[in-house]
C-alpha positions as a Python dict, from the first residue, in 0.01 Angstrom:
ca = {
    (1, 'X'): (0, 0, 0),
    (2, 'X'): (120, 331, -60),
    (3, 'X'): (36, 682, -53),
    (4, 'X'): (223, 895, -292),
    (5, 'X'): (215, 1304, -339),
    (6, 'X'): (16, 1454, -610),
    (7, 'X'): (-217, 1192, -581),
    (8, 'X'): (-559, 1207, -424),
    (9, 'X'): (-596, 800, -322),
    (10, 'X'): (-477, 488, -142),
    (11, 'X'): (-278, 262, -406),
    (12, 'X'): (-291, -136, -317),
    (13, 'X'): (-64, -273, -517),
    (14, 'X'): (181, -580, -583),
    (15, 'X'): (514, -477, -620),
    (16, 'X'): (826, -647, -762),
    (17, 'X'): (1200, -596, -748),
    (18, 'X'): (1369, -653, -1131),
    (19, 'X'): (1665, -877, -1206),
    (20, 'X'): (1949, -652, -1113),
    (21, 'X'): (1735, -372, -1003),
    (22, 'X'): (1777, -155, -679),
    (23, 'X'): (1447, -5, -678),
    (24, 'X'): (1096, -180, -613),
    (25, 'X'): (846, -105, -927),
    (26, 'X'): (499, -188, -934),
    (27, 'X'): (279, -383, -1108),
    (28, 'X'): (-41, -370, -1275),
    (29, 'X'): (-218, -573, -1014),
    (30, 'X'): (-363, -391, -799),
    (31, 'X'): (-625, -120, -692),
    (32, 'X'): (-628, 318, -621),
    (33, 'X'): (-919, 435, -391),
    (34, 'X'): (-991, 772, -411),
    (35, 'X'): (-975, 945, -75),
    (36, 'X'): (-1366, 965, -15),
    (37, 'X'): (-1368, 550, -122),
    (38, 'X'): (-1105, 530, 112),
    (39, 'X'): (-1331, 656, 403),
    (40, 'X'): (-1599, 472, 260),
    (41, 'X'): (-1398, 189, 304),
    (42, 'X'): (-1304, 232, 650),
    (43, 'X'): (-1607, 269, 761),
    (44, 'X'): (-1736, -47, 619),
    (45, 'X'): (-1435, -230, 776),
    (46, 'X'): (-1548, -78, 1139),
    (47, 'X'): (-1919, -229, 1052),
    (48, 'X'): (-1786, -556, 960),
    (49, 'X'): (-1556, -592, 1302),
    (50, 'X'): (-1837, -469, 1477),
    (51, 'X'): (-2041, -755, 1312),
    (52, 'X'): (-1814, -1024, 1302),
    (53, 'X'): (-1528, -968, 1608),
    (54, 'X'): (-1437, -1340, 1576),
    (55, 'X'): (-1255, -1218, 1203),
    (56, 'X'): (-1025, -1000, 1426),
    (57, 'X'): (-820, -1312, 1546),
    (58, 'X'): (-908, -1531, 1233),
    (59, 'X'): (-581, -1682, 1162),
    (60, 'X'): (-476, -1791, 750),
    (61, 'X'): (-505, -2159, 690),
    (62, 'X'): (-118, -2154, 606),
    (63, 'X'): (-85, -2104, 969),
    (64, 'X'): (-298, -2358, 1125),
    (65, 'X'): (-114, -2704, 1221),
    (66, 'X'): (-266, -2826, 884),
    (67, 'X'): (30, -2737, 648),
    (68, 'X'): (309, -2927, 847),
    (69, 'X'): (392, -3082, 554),
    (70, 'X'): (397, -3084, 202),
    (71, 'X'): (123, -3332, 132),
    (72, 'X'): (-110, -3147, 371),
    (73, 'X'): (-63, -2804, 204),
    (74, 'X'): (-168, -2962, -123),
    (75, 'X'): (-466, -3078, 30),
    (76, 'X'): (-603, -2725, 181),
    (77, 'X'): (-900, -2685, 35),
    (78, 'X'): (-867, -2294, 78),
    (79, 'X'): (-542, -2286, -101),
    (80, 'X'): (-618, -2506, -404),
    (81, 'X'): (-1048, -2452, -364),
    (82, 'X'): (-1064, -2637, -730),
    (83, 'X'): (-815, -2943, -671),
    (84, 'X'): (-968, -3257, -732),
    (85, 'X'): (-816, -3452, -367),
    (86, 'X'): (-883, -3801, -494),
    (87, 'X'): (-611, -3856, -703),
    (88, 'X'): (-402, -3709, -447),
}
C-alpha cells in the first residue's frame, strides 16, 4: 500500500523488485481508492468488526497445524479450492 504526493488515493498494489534492479516497481495488479472510497472503506471495515469480532483473530489456513507438511498443504481446500483430492 502506498500513498504517494500529487495523488488524491490509497494505491494497493503488488510490487516487484527486477533482475538486477535496486528499486521496487509496481505492477499492474492492484487497486487506487480515491480518498472519499477510502473513508468509505473504512467505515465499512469498522461495521464488519463490529459484526463479526471473531474475524479480528481469524488466523490464515497456512498457519494452522494443517500445512506441516507438504502433502497437507496440497490438500487445503482454501489454497487449491478447485483441486480434485482423490487422485491425491
Amino acid at each position: 500500500m502506498s500513498v504517494t504526493s500529487g495523488f488524491q488515493c490509497v494505491d494497493f498494489r503488488q510490487f516487484y523488485m527486477p533482475y538486477g534492479g535496486v528499486e521496487v516497481r509496481p505492477t499492474k495488479k492492484g487497486v487506487a481508492l480515491r480518498i472519499r472510497e477510502w473513508v468509505e472503506f473504512l467505515r465499512v471495515v469498522e461495521l464488519i468488526n463490529d459484526a463479526y469480532p471473531d474475524l479480528g483473530t481469524a488466523l490464515p489456513c497456512y498457519m494452522e497445524g494443517d500445512h506441516a507438511n507438504q502433502m497437507s498443504a496440497l490438500q487445503c481446500s482454501e489454497c487449491y479450492p478447485f483441486l480434485d483430492t482423490s487422485s491425491i
